[in-house]
C-alpha positions as CSV (number, residue, x, y, z in Angstrom):
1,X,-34.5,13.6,16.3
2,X,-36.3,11.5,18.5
3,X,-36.3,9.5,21.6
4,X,-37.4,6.7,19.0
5,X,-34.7,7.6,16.6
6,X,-32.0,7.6,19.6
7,X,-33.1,3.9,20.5
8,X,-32.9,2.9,17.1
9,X,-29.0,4.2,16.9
10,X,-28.2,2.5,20.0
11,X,-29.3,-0.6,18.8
12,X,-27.1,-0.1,16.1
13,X,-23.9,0.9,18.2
14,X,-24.7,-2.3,20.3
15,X,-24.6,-4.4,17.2
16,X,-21.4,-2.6,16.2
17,X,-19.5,-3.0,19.3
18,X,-21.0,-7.2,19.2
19,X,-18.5,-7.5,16.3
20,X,-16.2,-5.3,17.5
21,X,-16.1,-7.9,20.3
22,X,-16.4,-10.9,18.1
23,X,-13.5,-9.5,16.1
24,X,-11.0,-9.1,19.3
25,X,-12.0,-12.2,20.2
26,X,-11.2,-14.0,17.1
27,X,-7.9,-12.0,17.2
28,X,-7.4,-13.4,20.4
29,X,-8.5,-17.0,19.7
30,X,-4.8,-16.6,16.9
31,X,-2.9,-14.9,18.9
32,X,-3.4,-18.1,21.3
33,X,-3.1,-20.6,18.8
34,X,0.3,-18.8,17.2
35,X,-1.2,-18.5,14.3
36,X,0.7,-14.8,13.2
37,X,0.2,-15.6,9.5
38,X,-3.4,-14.2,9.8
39,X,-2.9,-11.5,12.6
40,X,-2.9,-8.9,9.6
41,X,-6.1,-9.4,8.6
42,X,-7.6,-9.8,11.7
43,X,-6.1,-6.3,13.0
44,X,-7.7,-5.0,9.4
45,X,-11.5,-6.6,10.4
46,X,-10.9,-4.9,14.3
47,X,-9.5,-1.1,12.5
48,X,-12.7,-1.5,9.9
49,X,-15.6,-2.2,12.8
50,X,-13.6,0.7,14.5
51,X,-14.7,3.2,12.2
52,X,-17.9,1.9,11.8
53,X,-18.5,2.8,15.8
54,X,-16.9,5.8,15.1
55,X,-19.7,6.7,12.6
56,X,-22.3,5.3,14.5
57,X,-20.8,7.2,17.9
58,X,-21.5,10.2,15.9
59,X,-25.0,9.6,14.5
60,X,-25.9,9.1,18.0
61,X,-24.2,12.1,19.6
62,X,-26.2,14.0,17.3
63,X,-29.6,12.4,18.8
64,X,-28.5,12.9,22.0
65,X,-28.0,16.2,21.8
66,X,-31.2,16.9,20.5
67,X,-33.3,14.5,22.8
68,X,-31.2,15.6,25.6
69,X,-32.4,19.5,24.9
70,X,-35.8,18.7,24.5
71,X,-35.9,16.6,27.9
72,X,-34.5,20.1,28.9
73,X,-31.1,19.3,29.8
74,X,-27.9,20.7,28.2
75,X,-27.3,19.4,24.7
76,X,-23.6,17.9,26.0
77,X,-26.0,15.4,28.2
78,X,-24.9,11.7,28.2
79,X,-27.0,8.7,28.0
80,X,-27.0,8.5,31.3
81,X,-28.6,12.1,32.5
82,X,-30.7,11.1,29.6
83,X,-32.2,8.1,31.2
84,X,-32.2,9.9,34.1
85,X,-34.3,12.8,32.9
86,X,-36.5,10.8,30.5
87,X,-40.5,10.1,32.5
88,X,-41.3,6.8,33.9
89,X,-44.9,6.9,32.9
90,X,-43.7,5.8,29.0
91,X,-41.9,3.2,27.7
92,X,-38.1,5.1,27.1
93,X,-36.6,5.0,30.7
94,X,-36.8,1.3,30.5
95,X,-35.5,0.6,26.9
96,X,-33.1,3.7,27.1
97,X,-32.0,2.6,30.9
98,X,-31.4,-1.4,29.2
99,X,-29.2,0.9,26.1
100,X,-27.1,2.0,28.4
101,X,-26.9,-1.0,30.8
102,X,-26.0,-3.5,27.8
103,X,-23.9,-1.0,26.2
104,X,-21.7,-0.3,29.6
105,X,-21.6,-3.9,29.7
106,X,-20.1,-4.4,26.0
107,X,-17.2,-1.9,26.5
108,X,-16.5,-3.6,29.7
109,X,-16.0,-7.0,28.2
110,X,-14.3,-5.3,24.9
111,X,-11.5,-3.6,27.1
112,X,-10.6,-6.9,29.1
113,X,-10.2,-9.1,25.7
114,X,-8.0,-5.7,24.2
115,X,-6.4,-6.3,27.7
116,X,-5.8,-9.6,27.2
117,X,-4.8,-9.3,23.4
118,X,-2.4,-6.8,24.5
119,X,-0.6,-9.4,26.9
120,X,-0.4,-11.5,24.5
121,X,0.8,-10.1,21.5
122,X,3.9,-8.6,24.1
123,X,4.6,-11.9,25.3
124,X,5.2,-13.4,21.8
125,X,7.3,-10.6,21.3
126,X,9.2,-11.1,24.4
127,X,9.4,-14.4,23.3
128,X,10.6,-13.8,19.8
129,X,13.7,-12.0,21.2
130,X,14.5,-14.5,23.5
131,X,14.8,-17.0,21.1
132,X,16.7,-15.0,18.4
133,X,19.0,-13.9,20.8
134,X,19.2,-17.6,21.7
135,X,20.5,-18.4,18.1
136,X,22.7,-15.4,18.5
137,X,24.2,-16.4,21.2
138,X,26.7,-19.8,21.1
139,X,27.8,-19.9,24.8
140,X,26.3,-18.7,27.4
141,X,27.5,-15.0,28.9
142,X,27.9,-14.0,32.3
143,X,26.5,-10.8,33.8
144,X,29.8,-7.7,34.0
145,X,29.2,-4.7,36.0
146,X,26.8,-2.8,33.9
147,X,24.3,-6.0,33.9
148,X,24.3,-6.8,30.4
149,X,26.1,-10.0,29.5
150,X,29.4,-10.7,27.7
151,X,30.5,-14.2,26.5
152,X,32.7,-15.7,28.2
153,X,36.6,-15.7,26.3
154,X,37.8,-18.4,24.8
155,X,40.4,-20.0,27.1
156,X,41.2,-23.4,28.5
157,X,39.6,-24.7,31.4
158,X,41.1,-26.8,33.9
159,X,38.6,-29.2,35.8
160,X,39.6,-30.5,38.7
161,X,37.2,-33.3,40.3
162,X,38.0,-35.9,43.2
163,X,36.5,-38.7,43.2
């Protein structure tokens, strides 16, 4: 394969991981709204682009490897020895160099909205066991020993106020 070839799967990846990032974000933009009706779907568009950069990380392993051995380096070369090694007198440092810039940048933004999806989705779910064991609860406990709490006994109470 090609130096040409290896651009053209990078564009590719780049696309892929743009809806990879479009997808999270739109998972993100329900998780914020509480709208957990459609979380299922959503998780099923992220898991489907997922294996679709899976693929494409392949594809462009394999041109790596092969561009990477005939720039002279070992075939286990990343994209960024490869920009490294490639000659400045033609046109591939540049485009290979803005690959790897925009794709760095893409996984960068891609991990803080996972991040931030992540926070999210373990809030709600802190916040849906508070509030069943809200309804669970009739009167409020008090802490014992161990630190979990215990309702209160049912017994009279004597208030005593002055006034």
């Amino acid at each position: 394969m090609s130096t040409r070839e290896l651009s053209s799967l990078l564009w590719q990846e780049r696309r892929l991981l743009e809806r990879l990032l479009y997808r999270l974000k739109v998972e993100q933009l329900l998780l914020t709204a509480g709208e957990s009706r459609w979380l299922p779907w959503a998780t099923a568009e992220v898991e489907a682009v997922l294996g679709k950069v899976r693929e494409a990380n392949l594809s462009r392993d394999v041109a790596s490897h092969t561009v990477a051995e005939s720039l002279g380096l070992p075939s286990d070369a990343g994209l960024r020895e490869i920009v490294a090694a490639v000659p400045d007198d033609g046109p591939w440092a540049g485009i290979l160099g803005e690959h790897l810039a925009a794709l760095t940048g893409l996984v960068a933004e891609i991990r803080a909205v996972r991040d931030h999806n992540a926070r999210l989705v373990a809030h709600g779910v802190r916040s849906t066991q508070e509030t069943i064991a809200s309804l669970a609860a009739t009167e409020p406990g008090t802490y014992d020993a161990t630190g979990s709490t215990s309702p209160e006994p049912d017994r009279s109470r004597l208030f005593d106020t002055v006034l």
